[in-house]
C-alpha positions in Angstrom: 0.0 0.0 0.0 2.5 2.6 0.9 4.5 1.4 -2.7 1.1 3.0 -4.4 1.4 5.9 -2.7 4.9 6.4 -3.6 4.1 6.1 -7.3 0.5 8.5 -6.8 2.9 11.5 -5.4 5.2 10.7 -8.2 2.7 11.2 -10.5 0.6 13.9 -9.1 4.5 16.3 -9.2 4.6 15.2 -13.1 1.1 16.5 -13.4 1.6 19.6 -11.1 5.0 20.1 -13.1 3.7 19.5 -16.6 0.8 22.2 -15.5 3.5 24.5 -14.5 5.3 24.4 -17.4 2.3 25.1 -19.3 1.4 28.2 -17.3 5.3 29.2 -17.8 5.0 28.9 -21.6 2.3 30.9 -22.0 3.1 33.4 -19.5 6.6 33.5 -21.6 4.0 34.2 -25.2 2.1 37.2 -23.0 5.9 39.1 -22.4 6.4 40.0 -25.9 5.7 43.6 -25.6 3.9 46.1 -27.5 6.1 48.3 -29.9 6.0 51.8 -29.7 8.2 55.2 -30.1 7.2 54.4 -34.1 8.5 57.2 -36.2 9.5 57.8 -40.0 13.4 59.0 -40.5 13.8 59.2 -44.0 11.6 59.4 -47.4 12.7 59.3 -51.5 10.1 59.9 -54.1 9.8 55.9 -54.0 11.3 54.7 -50.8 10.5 55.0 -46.7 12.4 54.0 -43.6 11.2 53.7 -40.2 12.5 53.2 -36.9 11.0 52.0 -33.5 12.2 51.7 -29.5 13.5 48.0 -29.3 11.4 45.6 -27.4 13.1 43.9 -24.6 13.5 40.3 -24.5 15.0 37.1 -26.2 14.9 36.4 -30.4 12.8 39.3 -30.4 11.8 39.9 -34.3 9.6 42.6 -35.9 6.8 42.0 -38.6 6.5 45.6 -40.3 3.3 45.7 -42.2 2.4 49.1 -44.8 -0.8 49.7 -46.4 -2.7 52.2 -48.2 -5.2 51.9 -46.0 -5.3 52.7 -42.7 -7.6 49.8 -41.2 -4.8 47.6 -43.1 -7.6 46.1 -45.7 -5.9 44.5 -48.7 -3.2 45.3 -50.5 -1.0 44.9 -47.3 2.6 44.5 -47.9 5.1 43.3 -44.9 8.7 41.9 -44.6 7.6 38.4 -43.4 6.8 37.5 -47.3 9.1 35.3 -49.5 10.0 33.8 -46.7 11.6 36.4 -44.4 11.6 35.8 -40.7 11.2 40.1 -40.0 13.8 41.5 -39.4 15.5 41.8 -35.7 16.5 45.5 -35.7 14.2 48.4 -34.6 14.4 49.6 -38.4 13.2 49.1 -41.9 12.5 50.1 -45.4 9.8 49.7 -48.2 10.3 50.8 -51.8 8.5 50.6 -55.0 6.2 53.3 -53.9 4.5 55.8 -55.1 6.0 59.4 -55.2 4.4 62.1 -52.9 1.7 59.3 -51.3 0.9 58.8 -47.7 0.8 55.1 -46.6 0.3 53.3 -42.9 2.3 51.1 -40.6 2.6 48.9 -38.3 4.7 47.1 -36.3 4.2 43.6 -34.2 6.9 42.1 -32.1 7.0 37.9 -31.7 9.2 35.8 -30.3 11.6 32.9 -32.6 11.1 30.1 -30.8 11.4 27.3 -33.9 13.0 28.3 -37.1 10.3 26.0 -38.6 7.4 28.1 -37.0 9.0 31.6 -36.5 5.4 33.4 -35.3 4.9 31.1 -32.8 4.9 34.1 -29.9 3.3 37.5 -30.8 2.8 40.7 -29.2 0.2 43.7 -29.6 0.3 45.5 -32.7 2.1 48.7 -32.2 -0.4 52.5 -33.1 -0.7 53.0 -36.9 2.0 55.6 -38.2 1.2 57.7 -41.5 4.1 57.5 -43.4 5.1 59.9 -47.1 7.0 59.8 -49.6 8.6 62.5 -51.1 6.8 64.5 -53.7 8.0 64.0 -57.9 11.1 64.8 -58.6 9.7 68.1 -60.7 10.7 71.6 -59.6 8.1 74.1 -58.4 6.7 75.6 -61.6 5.4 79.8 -62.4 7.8 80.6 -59.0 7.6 84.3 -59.4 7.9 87.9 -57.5 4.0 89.5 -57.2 4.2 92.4 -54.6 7.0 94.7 -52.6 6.8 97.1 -50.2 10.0 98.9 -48.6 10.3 96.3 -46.4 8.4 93.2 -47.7 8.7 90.7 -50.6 5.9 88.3 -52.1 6.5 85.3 -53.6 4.0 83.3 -55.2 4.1 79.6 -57.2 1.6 76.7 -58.5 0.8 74.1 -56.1 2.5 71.0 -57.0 1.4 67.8 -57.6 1.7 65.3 -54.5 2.8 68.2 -52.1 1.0 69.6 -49.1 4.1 71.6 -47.9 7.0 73.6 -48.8 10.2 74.7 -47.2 11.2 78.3 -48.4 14.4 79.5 -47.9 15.5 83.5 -48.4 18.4 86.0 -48.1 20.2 88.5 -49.5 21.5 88.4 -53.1 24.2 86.8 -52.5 24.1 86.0 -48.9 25.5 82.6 -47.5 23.5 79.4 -47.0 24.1 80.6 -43.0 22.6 83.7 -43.1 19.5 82.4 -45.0 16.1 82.3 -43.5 14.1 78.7 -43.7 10.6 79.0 -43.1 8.5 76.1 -43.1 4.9 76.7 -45.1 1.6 74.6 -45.4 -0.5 73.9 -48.2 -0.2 77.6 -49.3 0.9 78.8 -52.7 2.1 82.6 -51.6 4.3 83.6 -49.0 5.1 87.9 -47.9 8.9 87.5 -46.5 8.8 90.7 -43.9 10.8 93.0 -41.7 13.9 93.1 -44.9 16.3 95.7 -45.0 15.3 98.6 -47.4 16.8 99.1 -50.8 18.2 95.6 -50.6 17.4 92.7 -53.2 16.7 89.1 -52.4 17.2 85.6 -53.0 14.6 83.0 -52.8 14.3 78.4 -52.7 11.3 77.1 -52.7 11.1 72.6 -52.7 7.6 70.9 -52.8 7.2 68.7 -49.5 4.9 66.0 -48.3 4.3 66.3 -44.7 2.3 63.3 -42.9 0.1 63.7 -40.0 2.9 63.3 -37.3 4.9 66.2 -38.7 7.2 64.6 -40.8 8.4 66.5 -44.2 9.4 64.5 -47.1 11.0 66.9 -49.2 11.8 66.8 -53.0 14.5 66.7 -54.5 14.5 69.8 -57.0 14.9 73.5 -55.4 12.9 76.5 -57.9 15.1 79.7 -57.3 14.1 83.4 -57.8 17.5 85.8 -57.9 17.6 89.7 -56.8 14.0 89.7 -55.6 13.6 93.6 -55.1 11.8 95.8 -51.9 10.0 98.6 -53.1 12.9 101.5 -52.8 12.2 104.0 -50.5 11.9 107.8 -51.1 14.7 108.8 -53.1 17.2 111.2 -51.2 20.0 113.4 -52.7 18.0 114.8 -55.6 19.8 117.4 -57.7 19.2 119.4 -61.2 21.8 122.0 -63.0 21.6 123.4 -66.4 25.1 123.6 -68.3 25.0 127.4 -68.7 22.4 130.2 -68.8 21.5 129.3 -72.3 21.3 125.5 -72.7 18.8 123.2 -73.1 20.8 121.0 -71.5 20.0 119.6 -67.9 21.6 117.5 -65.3 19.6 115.0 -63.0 21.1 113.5 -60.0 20.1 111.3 -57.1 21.0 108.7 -54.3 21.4 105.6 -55.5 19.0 102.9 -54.6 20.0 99.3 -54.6 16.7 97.8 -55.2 15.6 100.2 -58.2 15.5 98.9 -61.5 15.0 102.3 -62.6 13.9 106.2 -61.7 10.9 108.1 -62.6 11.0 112.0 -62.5 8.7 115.1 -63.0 9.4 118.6 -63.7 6.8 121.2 -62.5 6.7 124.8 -62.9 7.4 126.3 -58.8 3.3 126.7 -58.3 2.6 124.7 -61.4 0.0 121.3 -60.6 1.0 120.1 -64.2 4.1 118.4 -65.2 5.7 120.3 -67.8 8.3 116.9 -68.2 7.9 113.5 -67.1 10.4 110.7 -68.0 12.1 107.6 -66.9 15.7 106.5 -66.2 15.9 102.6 -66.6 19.0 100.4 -64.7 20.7 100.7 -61.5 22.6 104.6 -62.0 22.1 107.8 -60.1 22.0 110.3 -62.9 20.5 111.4 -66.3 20.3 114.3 -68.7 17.8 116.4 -70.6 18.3 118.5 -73.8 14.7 120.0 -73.7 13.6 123.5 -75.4 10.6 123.4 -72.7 12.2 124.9 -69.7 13.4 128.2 -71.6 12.1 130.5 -69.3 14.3 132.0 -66.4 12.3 130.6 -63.6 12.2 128.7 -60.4 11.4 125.0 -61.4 10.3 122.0 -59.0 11.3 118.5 -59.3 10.7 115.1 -57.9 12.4 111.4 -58.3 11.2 108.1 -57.6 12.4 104.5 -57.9 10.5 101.3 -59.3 11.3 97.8 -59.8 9.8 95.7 -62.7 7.7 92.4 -61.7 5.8 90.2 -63.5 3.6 92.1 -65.8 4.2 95.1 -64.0 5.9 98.2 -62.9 6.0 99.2 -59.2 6.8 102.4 -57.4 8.2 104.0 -54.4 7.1 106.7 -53.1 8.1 110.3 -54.4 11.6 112.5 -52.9 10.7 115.3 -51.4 10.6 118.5 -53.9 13.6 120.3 -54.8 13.4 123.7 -56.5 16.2 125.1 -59.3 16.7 127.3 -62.0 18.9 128.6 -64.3 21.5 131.2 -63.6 20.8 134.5 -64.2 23.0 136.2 -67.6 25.1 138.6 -66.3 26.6 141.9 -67.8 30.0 142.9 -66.6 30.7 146.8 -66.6 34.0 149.0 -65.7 32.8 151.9 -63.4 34.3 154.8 -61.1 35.9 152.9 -58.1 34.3 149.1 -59.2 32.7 146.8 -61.4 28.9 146.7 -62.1 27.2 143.9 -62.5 23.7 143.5 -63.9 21.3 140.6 -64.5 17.8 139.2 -65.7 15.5 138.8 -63.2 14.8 135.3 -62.0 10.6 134.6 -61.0 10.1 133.4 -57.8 13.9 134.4 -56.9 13.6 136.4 -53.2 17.3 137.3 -53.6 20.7 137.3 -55.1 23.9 136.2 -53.7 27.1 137.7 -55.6 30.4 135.7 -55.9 33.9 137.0 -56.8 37.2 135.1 -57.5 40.5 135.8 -59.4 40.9 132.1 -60.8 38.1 131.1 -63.1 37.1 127.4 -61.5 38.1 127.9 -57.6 38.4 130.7 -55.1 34.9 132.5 -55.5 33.7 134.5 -52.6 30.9 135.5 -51.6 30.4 139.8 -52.0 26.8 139.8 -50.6 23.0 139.2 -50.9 20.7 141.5 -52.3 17.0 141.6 -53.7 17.6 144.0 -56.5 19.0 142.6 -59.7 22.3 144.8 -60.0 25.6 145.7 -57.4 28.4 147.5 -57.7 31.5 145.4 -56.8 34.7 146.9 -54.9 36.9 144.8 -53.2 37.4 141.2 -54.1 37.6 139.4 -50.4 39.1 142.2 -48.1 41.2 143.6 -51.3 40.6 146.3 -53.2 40.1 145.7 -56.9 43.3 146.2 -58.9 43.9 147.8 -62.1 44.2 145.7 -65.2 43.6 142.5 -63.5 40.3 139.9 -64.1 38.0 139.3 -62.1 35.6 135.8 -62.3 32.1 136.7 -61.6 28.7 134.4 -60.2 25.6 135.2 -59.6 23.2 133.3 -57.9 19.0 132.9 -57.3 18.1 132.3 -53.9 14.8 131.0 -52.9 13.4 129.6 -49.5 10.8 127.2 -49.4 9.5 126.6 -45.5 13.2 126.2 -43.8 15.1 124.8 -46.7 16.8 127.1 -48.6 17.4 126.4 -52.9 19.8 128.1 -55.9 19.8 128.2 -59.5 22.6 126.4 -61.0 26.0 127.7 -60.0 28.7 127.1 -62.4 28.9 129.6 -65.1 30.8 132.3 -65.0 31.3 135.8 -66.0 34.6 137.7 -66.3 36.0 140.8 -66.7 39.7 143.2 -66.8 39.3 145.5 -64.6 40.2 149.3 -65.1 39.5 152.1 -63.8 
């Protein structure tokens, strides 16, 4: 009796132990963890890789499963076909696909317990990642300029085919990739890059990009450029006019460059006139042009104003106006020998409120000033502190003054007049 009993315990610990075991092996099947950290780190126009936070644990593999669809129905690829056992790093890679698609994942960890049944232990399913591919390898197309201001630049472009996205890039012409500025865009087809320095031009990059749901770009592979981008250019400073001599026609414009202008427009007014007696542009990137006009014969005060534009797209755009400057010509004098001096006389000038007289002994340096008067003749004396000297010349200029609020103008001054003196 107690020999049974012996072989009844014996079998009742193979029974216990065989249930054991069981309980082991199937606790061992429920340890294969759930993968997670899922995220895409690189996309081609026809190729994706992913990456994932390793499971822990023993002959861990990965199934890797991507789909069109994100509830995974049909049409499912995965790297357990062909006979692939997964793969056992926390990466991998599909190709084949479609440029500037979107496409789902999924990852499912499992255990190789028998080369001959390789799924024999599986985990969860990891969350479904969207996943892109870069857009066509075709460049951004119509990439143009539309609007400027003094400070701002507009781009504009036509959406691209399989991008939601685009990565612009901008800086000065000529700037390096460092001191570029990359903004990152949505589904727009317009940007307005702000805050730029005034009378400054502009590079632009613009690539299509795909971006997926969790943030990831995809970005092509072509960049559309736009070079020298213009800001509007800002009132035009520095603005100067002078006739050659009393007579000519001919007239000199001058002005501050501006760096952004692709050319200057300027009118000539009579002083009160609302009219423009001449209007004309300067095209390119220079500071100066001339007249030869027969409309600005008469000795008057003149008013004229300068601005630049740039040339965009189907249009011309300007700044805004210089302030007014006022010129004229310079009065013709007559020299005369006299008792004890020189006489000067001269046409009147309209809108003149005065005269200032000039005397030198050299014809192109050295002139100073005698005095300012209102009439339209003087008697001249002394040349500086000196008293005039017998048989030597003497340079004359006259000059029209006019004050316009607190700035003060003058006709052209660089003719001369000249005369030997004797008494």
């Amino acid at each position: 009796m107690r020999k049974v009993w012996k072989i009844v315990k014996l079998y009742t610990m193979m029974i216990v132990s065989i249930l054991f075991l069981g309980v082991g092996m199937k606790s061992e099947a429920a340890v294969v963890g759930r993968t997670s950290g899922l995220k895409q780190t690189f996309a081609g126009p026809n190729r994706i890789e992913i990456s994932w936070k390793a499971v822990i644990g023993n002959n861990i593999r990965y199934k890797v499963e991507l789909c069109e669809n994100k509830n995974f129905t049909g049409g499912v690829m995965d790297n357990l076909s062909a006979g692939s056992r997964g793969t056992a790093l926390p990466k991998e890679s599909f190709s084949g696909l479609t440029a500037g698609s979107k496409y789902y994942v999924r990852v499912t960890a499992f255990v190789m317990t028998d080369e001959q049944v390789p799924q024999s232990s599986w985990g969860t399913a990891s969350k479904v990642l969207e996943v892109v591919t870069a857009p066509a390898d075709d460049k951004v197309k119509n990439f143009r300029q539309t609007k400027a201001s003094e400070t701002s630049i507009t781009v504009s472009w036509k959406k691209s085919a399989g991008a939601n996205a685009y990565q612009l890039a901008y800086g000065k012409k000529g700037a390096d990739v460092k001191n570029r500025k990359v903004v990152q865009l949505g589904k727009v087809n317009s940007y307005t890059a702000k805050k730029l320095s005034k009378n400054t031009e502009y590079d632009f990059w613009l690539i299509p990009v795909k971006k997926s749901s969790s943030g990831f770009r995809a970005l092509g592979s072509h960049t559309a450029n736009l070079s020298g981008c213009p800001v509007l250019p800002a009132k035009i400073k520095g603005v100067e006019a002078s006739f050659w001599s009393p007579t000519s026609e001919h007239l000199d414009l001058g002005w501050k460059k501006s760096d952004s202008a692709d050319g200057y427009q300027y009118q000539i007014f009579a002083e009160d006139g609302k009219k423009a007696l001449l209007t004309g542009k300067k095209a390119g990137d220079g500071n100066s042009t001339y007249l030869i006009t027969g409309k600005l014969k008469s000795l008057r005060f003149l008013k004229l104003r300068i601005r630049g534009y740039i040339e965009i797209p189907g249009s011309s755009k300007y700044g805004k106006w210089s302030d007014w400057i006022y010129f004229s010509r310079q009065p013709d004098v007559t020299t005369k020998n006299t008792k004890g001096g020189i006489l000067l006389t001269w046409d009147k000038v309209s809108g003149a409120k005065s005269y200032s007289v000039y005397i030198s002994t050299r014809r192109t340096s050295g002139y100073k000033k005698v005095k300012s008067t209102a009439k339209t003749s003087m008697t001249v004396r002394t040349c500086g502190k000196a008293s005039l000297k017998q048989g030597k010349q003497y340079y004359f200029m006259v000059v029209a003054n006019k004050r316009v609020g607190k700035k003060n103008f003058q006709s052209t001054k660089n003719y001369c007049f000249w005369i030997t003196y004797r008494q």
